[in-house]
C-alpha positions as CSV (number, residue, x, y, z in Angstrom):
1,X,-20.4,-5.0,-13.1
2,X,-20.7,-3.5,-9.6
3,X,-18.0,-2.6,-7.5
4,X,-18.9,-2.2,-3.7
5,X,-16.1,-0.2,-1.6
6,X,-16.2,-0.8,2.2
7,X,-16.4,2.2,4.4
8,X,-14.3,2.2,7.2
9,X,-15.5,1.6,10.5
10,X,-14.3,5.0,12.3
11,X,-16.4,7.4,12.3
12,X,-14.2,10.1,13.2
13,X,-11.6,11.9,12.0
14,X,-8.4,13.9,12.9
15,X,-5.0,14.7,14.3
16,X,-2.9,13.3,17.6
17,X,-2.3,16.9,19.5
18,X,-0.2,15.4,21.9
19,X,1.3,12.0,23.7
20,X,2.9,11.7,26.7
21,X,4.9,8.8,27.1
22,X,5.5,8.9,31.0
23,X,1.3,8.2,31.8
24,X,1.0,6.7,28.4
25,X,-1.8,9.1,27.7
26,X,-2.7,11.7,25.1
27,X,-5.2,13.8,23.0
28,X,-6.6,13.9,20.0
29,X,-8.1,17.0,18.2
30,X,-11.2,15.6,16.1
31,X,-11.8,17.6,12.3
32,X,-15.1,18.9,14.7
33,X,-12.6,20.7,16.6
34,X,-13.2,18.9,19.6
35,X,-10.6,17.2,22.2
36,X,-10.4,14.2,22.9
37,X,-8.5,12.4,25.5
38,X,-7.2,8.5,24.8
39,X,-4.7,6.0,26.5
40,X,-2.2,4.0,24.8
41,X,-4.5,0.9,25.4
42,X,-6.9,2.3,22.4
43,X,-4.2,2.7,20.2
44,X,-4.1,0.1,17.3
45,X,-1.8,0.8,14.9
46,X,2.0,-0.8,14.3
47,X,3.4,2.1,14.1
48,X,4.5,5.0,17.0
49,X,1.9,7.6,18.0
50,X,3.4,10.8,17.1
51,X,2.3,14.3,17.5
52,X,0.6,15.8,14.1
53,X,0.1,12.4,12.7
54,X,-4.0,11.8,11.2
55,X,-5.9,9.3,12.5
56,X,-9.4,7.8,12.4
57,X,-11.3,6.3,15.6
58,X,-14.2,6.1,17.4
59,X,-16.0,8.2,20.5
60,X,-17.4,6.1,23.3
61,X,-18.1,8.7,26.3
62,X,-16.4,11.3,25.0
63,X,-12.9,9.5,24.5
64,X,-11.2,8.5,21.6
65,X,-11.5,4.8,21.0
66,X,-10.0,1.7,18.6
67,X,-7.4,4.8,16.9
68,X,-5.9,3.7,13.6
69,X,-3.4,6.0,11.8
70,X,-5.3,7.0,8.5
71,X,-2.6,5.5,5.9
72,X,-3.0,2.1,7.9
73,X,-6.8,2.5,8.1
74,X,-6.8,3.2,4.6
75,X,-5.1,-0.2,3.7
76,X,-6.6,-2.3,6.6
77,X,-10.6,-1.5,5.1
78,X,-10.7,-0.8,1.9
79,X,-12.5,-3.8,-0.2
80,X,-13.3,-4.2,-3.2
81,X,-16.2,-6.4,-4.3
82,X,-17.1,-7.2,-8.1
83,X,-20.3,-8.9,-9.1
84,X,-20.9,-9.8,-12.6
85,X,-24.3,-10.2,-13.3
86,X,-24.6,-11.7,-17.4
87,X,-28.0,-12.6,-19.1
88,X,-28.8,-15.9,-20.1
């Protein structure tokens, strides 16, 4: 038997430093220790962006991209395969 887990598509990880609500606009400070800046248009989780909270996403010119908070990226992309191979 072989289970295959999914890795999740972000390839970046860490924490929402700060969101302002009034230009909808916020950063991000990756686990590299570099900012990045994002708009509420990149933001794809249900649930409110809050200050502190960890997140995975992507960078596309040096902006944080596609963000997922990392308990709902968690259950959004893990998959489990299972392939039983038996011998005739």
């Amino acid at each position: 038997m072989i289970d295959v887990l999914s890795c999740e598509r972000s390839k970046m990880r860490g924490r929402v430093l700060l969101f302002d609500e009034d230009s909808n606009e916020g950063e991000i400070v990756g686990d590299d220790e570099m900012l990045y800046e994002f708009h509420i248009g990149e933001w794809l989780s249900d649930s409110a962006i809050k200050s502190g909270c960890r997140v995975g996403f992507e960078v596309v010119d040096e902006e944080a991209r596609n963000i997922v908070m990392e308990e709902e990226l968690r259950k959004r992309c893990e998959i489990v395969f299972r392939v039983e191979v038996s011998a005739f």
